[in-house]
TIZAVEX-521718 format. One record per atom (N, C-alpha, C): x, y, z. Coordinates in nm, 3 decimals, m for minus. Each point is the difference from the previous one (the first is absolute). Layout:
% residues N
<site east="X" north="Y" up="Z"/>
...
***
This chain:
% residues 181
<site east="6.355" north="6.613" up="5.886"/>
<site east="0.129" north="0.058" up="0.031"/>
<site east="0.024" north="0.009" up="0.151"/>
<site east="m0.110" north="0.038" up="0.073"/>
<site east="0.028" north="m0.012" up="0.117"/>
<site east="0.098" north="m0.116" up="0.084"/>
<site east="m0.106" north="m0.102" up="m0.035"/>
<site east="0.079" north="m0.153" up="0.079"/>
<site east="0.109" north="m0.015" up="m0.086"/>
<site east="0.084" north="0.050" up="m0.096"/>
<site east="0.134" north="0.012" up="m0.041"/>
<site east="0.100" north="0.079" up="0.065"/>
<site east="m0.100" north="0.107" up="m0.013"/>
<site east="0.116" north="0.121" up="0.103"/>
<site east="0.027" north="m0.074" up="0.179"/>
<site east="m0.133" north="m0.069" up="0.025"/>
<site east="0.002" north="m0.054" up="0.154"/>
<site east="0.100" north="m0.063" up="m0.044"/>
<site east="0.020" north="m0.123" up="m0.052"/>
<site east="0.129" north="m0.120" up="0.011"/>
<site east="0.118" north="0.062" up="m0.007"/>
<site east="m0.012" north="0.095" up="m0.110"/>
<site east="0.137" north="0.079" up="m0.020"/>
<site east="0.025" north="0.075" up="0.136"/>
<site east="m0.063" north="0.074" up="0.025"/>
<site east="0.032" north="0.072" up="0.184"/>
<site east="0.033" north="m0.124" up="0.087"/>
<site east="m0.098" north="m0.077" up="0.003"/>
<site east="0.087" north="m0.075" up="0.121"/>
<site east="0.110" north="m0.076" up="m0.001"/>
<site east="0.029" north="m0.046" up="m0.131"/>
<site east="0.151" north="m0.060" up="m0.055"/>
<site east="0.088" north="0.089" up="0.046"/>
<site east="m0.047" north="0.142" up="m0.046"/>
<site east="0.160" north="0.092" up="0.001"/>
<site east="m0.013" north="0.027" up="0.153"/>
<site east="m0.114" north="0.022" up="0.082"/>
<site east="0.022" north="0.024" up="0.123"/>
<site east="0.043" north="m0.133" up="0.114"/>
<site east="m0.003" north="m0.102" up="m0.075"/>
<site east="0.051" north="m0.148" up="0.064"/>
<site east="0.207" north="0.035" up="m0.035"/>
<site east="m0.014" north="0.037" up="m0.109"/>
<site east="0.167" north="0.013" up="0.022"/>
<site east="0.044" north="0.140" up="0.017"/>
<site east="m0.078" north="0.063" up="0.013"/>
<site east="0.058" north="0.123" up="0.060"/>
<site east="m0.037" north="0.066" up="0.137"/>
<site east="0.086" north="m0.007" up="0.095"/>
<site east="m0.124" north="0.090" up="0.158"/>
<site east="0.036" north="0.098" up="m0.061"/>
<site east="m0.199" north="0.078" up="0.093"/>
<site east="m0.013" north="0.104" up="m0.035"/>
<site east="m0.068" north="m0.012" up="0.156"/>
<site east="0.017" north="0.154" up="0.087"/>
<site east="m0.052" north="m0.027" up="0.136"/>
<site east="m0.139" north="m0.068" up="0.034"/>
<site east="m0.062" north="0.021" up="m0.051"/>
<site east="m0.138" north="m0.038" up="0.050"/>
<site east="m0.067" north="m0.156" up="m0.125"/>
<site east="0.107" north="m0.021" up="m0.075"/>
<site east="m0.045" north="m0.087" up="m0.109"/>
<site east="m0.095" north="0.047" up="m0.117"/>
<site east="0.031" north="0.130" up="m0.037"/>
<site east="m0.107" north="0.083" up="m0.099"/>
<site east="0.104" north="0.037" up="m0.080"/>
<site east="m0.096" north="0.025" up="m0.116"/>
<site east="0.049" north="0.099" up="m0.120"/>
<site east="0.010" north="0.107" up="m0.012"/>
<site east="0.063" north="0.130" up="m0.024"/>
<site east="m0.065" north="0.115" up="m0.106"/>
<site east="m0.027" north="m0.039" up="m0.089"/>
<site east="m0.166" north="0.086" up="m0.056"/>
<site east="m0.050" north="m0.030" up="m0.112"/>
<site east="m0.014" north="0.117" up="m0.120"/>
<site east="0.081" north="0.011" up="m0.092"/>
<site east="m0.047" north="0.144" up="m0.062"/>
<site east="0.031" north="m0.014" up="m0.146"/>
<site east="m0.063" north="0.059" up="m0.128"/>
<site east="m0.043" north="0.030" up="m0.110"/>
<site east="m0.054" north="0.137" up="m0.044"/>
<site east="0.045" north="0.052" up="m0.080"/>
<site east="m0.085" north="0.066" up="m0.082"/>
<site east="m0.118" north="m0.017" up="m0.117"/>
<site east="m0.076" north="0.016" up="m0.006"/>
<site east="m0.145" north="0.011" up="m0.099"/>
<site east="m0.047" north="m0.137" up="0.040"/>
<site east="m0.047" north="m0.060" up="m0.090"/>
<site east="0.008" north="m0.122" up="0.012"/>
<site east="0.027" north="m0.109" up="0.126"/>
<site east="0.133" north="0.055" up="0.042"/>
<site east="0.098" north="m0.114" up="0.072"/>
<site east="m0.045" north="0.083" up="0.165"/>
<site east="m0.079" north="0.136" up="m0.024"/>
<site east="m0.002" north="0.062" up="0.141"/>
<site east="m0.134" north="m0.083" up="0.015"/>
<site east="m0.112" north="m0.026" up="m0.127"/>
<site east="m0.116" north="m0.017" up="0.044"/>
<site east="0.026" north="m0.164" up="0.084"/>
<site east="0.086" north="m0.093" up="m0.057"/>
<site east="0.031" north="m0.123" up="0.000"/>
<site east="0.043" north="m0.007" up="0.141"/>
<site east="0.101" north="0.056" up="0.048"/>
<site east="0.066" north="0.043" up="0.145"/>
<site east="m0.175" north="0.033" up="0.109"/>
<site east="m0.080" north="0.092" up="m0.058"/>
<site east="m0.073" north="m0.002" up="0.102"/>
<site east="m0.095" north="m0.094" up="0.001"/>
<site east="m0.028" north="m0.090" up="m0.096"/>
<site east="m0.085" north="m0.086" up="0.003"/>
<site east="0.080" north="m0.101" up="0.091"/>
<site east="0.119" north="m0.066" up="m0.047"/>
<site east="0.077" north="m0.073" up="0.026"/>
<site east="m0.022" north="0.009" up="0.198"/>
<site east="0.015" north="0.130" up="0.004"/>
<site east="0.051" north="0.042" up="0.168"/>
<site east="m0.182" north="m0.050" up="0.084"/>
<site east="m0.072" north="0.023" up="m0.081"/>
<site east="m0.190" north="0.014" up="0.068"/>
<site east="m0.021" north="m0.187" up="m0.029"/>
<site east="0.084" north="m0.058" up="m0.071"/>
<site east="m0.040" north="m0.117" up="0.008"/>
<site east="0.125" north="m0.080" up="0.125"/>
<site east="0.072" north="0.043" up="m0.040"/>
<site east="0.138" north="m0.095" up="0.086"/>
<site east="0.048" north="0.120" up="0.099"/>
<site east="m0.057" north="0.077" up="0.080"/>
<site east="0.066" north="0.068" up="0.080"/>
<site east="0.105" north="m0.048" up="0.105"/>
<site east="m0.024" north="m0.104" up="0.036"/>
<site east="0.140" north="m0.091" up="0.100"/>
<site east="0.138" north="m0.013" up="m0.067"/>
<site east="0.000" north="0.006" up="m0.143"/>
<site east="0.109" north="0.045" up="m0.068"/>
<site east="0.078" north="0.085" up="m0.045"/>
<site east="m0.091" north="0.147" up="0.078"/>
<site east="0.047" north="0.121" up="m0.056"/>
<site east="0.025" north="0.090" up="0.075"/>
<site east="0.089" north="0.067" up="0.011"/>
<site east="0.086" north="0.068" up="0.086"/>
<site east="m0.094" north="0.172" up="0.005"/>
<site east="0.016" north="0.051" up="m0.105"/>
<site east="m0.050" north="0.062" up="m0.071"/>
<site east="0.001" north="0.005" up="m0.168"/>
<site east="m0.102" north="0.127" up="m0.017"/>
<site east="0.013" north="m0.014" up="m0.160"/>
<site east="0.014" north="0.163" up="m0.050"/>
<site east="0.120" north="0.012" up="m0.071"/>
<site east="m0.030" north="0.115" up="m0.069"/>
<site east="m0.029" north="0.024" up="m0.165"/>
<site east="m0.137" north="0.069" up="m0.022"/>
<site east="m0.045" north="0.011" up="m0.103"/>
<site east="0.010" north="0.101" up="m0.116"/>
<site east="0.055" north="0.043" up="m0.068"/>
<site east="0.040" north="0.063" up="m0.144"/>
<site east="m0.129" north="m0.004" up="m0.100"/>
<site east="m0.049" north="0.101" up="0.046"/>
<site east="m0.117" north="0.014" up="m0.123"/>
<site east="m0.034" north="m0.131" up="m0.049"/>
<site east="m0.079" north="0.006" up="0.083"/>
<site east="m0.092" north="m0.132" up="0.046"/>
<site east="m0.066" north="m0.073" up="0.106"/>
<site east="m0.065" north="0.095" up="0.102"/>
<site east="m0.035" north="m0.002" up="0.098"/>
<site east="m0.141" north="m0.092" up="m0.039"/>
<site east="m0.006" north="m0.130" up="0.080"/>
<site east="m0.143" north="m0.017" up="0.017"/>
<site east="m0.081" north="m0.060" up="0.148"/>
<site east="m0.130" north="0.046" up="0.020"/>
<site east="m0.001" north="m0.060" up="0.092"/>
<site east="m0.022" north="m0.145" up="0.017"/>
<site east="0.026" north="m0.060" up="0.169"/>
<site east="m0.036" north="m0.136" up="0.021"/>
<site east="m0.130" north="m0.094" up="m0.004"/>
<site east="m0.078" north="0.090" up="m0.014"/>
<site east="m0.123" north="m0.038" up="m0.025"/>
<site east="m0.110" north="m0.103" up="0.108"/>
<site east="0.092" north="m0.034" up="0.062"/>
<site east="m0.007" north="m0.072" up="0.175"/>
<site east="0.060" north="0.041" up="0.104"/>
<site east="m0.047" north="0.002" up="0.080"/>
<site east="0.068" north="0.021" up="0.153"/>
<site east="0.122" north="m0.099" up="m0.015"/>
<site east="0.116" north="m0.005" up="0.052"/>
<site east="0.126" north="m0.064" up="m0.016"/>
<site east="m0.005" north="m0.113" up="0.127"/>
<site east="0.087" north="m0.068" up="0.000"/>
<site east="m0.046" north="m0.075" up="0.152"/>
<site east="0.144" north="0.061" up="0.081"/>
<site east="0.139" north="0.044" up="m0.081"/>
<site east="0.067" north="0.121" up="0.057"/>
<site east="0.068" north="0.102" up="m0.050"/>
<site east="0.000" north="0.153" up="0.065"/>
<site east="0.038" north="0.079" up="m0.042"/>
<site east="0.102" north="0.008" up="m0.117"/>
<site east="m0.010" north="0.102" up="m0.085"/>
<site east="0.131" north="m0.005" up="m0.092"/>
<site east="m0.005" north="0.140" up="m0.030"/>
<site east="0.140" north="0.030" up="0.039"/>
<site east="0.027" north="0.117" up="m0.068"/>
<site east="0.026" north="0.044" up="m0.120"/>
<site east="m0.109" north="0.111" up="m0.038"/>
<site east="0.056" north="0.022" up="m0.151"/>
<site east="0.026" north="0.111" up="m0.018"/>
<site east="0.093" north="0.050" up="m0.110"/>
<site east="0.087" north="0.117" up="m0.037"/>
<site east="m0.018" north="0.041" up="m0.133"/>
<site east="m0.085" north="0.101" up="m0.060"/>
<site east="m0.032" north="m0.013" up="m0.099"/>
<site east="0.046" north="0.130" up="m0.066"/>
<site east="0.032" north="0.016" up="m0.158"/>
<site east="0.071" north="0.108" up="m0.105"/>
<site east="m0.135" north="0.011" up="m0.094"/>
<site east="m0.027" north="0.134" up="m0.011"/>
<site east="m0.075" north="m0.002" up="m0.106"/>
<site east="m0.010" north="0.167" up="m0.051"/>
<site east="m0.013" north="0.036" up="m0.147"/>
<site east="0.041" north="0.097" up="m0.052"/>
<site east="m0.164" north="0.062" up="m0.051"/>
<site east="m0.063" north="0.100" up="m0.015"/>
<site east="m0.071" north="0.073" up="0.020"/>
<site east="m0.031" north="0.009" up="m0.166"/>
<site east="0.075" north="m0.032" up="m0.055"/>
<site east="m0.031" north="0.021" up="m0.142"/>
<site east="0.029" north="m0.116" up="m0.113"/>
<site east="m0.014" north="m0.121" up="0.097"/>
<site east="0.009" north="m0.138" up="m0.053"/>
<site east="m0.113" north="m0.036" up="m0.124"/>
<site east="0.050" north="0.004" up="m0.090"/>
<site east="m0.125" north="m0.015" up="m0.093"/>
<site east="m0.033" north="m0.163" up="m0.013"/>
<site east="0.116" north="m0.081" up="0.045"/>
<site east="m0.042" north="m0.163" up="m0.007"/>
<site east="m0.049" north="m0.036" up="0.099"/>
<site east="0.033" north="0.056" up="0.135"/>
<site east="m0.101" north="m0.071" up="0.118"/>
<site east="m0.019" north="0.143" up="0.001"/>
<site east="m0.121" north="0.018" up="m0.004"/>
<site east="m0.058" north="0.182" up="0.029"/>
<site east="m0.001" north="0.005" up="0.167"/>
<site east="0.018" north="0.120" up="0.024"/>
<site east="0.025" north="0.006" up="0.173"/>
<site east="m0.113" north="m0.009" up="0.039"/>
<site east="m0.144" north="0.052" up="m0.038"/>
<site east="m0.128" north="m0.014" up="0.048"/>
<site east="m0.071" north="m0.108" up="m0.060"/>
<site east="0.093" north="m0.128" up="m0.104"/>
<site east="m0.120" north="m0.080" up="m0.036"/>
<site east="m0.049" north="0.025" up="m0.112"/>
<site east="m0.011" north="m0.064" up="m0.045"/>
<site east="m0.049" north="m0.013" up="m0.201"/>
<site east="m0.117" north="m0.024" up="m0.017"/>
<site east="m0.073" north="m0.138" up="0.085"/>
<site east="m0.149" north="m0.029" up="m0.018"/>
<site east="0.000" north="m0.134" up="m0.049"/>
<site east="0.129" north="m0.031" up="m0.079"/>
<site east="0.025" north="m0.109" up="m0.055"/>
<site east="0.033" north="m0.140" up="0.099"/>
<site east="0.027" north="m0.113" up="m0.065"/>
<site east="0.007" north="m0.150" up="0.073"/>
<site east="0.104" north="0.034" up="0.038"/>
<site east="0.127" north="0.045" up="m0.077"/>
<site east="0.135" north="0.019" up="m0.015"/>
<site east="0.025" north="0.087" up="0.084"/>
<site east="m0.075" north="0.122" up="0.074"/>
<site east="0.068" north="0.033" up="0.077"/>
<site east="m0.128" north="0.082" up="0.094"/>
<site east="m0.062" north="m0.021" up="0.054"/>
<site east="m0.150" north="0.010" up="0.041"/>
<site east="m0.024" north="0.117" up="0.144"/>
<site east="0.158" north="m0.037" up="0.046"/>
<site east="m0.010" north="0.049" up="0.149"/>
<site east="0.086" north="0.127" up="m0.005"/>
<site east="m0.007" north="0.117" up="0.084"/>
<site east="0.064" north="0.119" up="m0.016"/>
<site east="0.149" north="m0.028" up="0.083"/>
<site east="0.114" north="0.067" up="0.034"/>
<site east="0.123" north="m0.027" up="0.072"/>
<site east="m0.036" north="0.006" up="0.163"/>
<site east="m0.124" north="0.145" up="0.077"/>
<site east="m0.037" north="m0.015" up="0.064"/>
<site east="m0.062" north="m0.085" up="0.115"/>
<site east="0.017" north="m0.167" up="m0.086"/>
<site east="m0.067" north="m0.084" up="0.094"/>
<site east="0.062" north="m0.064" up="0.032"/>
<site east="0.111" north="0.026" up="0.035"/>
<site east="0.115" north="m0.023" up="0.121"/>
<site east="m0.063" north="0.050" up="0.154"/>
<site east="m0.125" north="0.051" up="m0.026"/>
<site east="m0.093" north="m0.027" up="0.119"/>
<site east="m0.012" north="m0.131" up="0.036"/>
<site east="m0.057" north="m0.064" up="m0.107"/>
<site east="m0.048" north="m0.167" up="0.007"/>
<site east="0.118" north="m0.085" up="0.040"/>
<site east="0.082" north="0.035" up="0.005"/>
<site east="0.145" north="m0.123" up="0.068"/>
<site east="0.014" north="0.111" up="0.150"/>
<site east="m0.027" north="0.064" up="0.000"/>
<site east="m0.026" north="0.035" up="0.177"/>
<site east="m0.099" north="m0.025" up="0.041"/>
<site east="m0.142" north="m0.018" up="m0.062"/>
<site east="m0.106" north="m0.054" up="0.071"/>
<site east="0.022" north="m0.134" up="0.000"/>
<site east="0.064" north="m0.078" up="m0.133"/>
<site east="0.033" north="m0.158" up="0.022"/>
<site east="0.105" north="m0.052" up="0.146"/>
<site east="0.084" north="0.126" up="0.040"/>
<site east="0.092" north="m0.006" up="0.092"/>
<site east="m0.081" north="0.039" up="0.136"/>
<site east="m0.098" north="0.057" up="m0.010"/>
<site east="m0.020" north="0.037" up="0.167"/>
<site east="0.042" north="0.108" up="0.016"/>
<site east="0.093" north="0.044" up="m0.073"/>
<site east="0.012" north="0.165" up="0.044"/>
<site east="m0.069" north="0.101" up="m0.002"/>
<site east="m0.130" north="0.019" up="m0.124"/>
<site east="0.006" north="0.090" up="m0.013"/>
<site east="m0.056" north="0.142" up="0.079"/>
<site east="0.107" north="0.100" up="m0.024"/>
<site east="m0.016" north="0.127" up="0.073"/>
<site east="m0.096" north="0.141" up="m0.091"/>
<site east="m0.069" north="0.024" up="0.035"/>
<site east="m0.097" north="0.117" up="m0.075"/>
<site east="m0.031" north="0.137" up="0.044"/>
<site east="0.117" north="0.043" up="m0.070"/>
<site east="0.058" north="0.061" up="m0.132"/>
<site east="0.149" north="m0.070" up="m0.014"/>
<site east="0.055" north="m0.073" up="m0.083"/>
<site east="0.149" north="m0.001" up="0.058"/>
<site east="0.088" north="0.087" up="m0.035"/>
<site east="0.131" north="0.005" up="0.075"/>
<site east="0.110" north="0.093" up="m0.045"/>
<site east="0.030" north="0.044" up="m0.148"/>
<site east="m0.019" north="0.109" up="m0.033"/>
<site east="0.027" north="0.047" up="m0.109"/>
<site east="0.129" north="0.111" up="0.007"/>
<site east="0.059" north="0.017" up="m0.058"/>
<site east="0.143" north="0.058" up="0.031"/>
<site east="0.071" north="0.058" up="m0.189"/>
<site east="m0.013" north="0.130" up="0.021"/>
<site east="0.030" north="0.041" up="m0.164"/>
<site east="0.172" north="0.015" up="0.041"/>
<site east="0.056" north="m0.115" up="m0.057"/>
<site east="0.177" north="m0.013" up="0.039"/>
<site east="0.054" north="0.131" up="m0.101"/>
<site east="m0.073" north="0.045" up="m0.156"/>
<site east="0.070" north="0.100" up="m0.034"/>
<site east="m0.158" north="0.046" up="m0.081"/>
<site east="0.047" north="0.069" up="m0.138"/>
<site east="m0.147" north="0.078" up="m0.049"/>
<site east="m0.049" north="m0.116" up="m0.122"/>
<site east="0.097" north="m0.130" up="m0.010"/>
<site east="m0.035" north="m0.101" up="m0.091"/>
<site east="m0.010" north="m0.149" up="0.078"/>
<site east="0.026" north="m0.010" up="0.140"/>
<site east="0.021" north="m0.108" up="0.036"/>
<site east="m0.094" north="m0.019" up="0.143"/>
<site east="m0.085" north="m0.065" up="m0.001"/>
<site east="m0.085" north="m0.032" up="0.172"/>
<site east="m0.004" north="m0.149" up="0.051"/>
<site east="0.047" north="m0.020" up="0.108"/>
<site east="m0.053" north="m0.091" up="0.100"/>
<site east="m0.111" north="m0.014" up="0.019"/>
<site east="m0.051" north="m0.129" up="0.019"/>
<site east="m0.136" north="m0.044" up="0.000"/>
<site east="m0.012" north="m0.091" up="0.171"/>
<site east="m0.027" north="m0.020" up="0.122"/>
<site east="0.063" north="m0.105" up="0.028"/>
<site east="m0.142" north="m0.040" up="0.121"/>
<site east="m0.016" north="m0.099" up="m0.046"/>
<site east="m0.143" north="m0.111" up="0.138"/>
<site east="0.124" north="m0.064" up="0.078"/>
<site east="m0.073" north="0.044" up="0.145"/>
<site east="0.065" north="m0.051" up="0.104"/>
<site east="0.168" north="0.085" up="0.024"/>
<site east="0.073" north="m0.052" up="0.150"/>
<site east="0.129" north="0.078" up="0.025"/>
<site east="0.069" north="m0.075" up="m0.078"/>
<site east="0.142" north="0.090" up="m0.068"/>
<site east="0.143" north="m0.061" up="m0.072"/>
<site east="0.015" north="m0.094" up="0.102"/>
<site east="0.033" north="m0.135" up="m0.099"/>
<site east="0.104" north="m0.113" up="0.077"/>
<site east="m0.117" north="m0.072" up="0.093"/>
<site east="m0.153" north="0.037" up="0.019"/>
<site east="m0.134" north="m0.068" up="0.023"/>
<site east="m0.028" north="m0.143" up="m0.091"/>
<site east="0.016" north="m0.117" up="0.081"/>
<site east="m0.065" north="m0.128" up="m0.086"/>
<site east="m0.104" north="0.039" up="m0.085"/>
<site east="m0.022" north="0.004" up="m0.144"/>
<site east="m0.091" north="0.014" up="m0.094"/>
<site east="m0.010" north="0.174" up="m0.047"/>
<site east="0.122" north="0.041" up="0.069"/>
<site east="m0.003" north="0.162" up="m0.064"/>
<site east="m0.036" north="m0.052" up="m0.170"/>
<site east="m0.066" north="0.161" up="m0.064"/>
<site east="0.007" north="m0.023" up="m0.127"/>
<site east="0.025" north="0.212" up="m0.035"/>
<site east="0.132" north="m0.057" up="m0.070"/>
<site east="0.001" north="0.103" up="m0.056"/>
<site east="0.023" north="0.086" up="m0.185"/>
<site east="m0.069" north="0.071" up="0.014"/>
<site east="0.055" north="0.054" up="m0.172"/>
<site east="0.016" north="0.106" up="m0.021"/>
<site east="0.121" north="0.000" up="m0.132"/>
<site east="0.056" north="0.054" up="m0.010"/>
<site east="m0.042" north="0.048" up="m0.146"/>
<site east="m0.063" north="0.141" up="0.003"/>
<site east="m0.062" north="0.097" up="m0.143"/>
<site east="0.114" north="0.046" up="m0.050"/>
<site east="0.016" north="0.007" up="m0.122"/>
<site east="0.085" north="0.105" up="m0.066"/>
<site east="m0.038" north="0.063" up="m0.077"/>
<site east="m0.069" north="0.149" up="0.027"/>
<site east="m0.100" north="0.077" up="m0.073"/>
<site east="0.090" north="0.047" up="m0.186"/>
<site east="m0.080" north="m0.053" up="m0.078"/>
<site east="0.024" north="m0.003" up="m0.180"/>
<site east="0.100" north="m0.067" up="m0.026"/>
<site east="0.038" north="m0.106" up="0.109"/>
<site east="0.058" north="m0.148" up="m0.039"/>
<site east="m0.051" north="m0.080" up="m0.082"/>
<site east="0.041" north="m0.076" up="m0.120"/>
<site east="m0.069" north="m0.150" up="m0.114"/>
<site east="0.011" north="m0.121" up="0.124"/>
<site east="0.030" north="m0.062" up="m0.122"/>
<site east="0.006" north="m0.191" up="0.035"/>
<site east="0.144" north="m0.016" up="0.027"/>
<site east="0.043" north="0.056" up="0.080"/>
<site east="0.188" north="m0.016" up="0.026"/>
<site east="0.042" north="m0.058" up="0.133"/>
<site east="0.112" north="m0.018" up="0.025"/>
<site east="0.052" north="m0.045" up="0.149"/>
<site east="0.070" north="0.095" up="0.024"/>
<site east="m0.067" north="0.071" up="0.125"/>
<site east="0.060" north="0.118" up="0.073"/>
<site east="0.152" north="m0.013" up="0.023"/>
<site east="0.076" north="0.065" up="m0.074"/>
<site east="0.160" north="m0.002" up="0.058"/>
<site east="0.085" north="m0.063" up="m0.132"/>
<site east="m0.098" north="m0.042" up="m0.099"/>
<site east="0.049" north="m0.079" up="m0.099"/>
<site east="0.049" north="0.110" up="m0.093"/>
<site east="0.064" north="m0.103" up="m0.131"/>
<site east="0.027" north="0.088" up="m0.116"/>
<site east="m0.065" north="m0.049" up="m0.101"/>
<site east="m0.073" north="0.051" up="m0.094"/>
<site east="m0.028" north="m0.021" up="m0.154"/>
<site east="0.021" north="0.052" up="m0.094"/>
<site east="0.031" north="m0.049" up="m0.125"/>
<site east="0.052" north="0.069" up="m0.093"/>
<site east="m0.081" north="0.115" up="m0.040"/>
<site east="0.043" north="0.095" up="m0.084"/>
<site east="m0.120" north="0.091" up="m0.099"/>
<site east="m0.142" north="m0.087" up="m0.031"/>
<site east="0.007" north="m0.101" up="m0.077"/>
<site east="m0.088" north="m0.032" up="m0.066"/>
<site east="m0.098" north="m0.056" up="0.088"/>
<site east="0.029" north="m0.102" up="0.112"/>
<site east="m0.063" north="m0.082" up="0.104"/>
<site east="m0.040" north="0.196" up="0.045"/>
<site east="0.035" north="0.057" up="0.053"/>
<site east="m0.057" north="0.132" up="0.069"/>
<site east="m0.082" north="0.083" up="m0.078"/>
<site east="0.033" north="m0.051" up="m0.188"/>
<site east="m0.174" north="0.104" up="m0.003"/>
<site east="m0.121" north="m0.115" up="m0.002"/>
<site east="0.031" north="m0.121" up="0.009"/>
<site east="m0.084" north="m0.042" up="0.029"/>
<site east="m0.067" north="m0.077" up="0.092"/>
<site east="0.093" north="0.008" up="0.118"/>
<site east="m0.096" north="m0.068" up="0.159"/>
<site east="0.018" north="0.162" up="0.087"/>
<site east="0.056" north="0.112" up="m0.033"/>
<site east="0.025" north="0.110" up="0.098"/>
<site east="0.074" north="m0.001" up="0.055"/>
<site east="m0.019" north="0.123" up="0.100"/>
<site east="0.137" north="0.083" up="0.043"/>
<site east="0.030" north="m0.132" up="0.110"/>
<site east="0.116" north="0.004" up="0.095"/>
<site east="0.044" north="m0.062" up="0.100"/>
<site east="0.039" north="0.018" up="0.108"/>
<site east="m0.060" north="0.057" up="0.107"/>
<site east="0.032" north="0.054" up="0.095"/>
<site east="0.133" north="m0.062" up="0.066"/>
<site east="0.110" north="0.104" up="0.067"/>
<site east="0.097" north="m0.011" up="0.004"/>
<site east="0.057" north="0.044" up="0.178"/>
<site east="m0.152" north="0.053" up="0.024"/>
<site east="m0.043" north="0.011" up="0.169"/>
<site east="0.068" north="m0.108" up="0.066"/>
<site east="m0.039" north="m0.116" up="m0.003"/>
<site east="m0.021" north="m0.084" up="0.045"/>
<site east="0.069" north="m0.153" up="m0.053"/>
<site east="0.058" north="m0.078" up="0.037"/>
<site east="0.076" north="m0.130" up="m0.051"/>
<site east="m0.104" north="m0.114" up="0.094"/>
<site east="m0.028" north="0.026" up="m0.093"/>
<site east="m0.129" north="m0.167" up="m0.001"/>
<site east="0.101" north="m0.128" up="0.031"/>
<site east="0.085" north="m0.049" up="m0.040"/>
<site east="0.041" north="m0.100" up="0.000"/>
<site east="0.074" north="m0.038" up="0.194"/>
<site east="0.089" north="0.137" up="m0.005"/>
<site east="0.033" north="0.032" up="0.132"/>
<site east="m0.112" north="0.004" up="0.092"/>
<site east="m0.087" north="0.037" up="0.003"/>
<site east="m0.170" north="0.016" up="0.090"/>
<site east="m0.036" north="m0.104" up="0.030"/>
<site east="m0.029" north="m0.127" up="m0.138"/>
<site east="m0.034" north="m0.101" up="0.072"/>
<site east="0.129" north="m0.089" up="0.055"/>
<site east="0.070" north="0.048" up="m0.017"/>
<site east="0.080" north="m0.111" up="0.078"/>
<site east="0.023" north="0.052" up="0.189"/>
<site east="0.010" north="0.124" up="m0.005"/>
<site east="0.004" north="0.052" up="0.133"/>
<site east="m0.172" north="0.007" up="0.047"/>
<site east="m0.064" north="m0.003" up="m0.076"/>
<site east="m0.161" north="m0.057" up="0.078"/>
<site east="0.006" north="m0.124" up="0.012"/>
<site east="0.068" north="m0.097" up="m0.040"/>
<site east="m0.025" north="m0.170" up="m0.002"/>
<site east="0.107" north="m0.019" up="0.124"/>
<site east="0.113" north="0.090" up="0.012"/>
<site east="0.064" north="m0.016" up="0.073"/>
<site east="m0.074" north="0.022" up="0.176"/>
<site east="m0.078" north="0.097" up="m0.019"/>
<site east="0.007" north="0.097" up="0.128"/>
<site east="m0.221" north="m0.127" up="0.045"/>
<site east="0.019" north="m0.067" up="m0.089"/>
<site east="m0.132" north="m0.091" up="0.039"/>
<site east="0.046" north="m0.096" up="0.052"/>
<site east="0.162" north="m0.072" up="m0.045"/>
<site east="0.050" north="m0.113" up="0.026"/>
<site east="m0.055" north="m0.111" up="0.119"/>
<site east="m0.057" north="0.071" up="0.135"/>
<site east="m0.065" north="0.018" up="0.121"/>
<site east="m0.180" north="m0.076" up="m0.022"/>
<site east="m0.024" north="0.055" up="m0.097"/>
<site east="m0.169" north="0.033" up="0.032"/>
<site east="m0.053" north="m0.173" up="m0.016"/>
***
């Protein structure tokens, strides 16, 4: 999938400028893990990436920075926030360390910031820093997209949806405010 998503990025970025010739890259579950793989293999294509419950790390040093922006809910029972143990989902949300150590940034302890009594900032390196990485907790949040809507039924069964925060708006004003890096 990778070298699919590559052809497909550089097609759409051949007919479309974008300042620096990059993408935003972003997904939820699945499509967040795909986005960060996608970003640790082809980083020259990626602007940034914001991730929706589905944070993973790069697993290599990058050859350049990428910013990532990550959503994740505290009470995710499909990607568990600390990690399952399993193939399927092995790594905790926390290692959004590992894409700041893949970036060169990383700062120890980084910014932690409780925005309300359900919602914290996570953040390696300064806002608007080449390879910032930041996340975004939503304490007894499921498997949802922050800012989204789901019906009854989808809500008793991926959880609540934090309403703090508009995920969709975030990464676009983080992809925006990297445009530079």
């Amino acid at each position: 999938d990778v070298d699919f998503i590559a052809g497909l990025a550089t097609e759409l970025l051949s007919r479309h400028r974008t300042p620096h010739g990059r993408a935003i890259v972003t997904g939820m579950s699945g499509g967040a893990r795909m986005s960060c793989l996608f970003a640790s293999v082809h980083p020259e294509l990626v602007q940034a990436v914001g991730a929706v419950a589905g944070l993973r790390s790069p697993g290599v040093p990058v050859h350049r920075s990428v910013p990532i922006l990550s959503f994740h809910g505290s009470n995710d029972r499909i990607n568990p926030y600390g990690g399952s143990g399993t193939q399927r989902w092995n790594e905790s949300v926390p290692a959004g360390r590992a894409w700041a150590l893949a970036n060169g940034i990383i700062t120890d302890p980084p910014t932690e910031v409780a925005v309300s009594p359900t919602l914290t900032r996570t953040t390696y390196g300064a806002e608007g820093q080449s390879g910032e990485v930041t996340l975004w907790t939503s304490r007894k949040a499921g498997h949802t997209w922050p800012g989204g809507h789901l019906g009854l039924l989808l809500s008793l069964f991926l959880g609540r949806t934090s309403r703090e925060i508009d995920a969709t708006k975030s990464i676009w004003e983080f992809g925006r405010r990297h445009a530079g890096a």
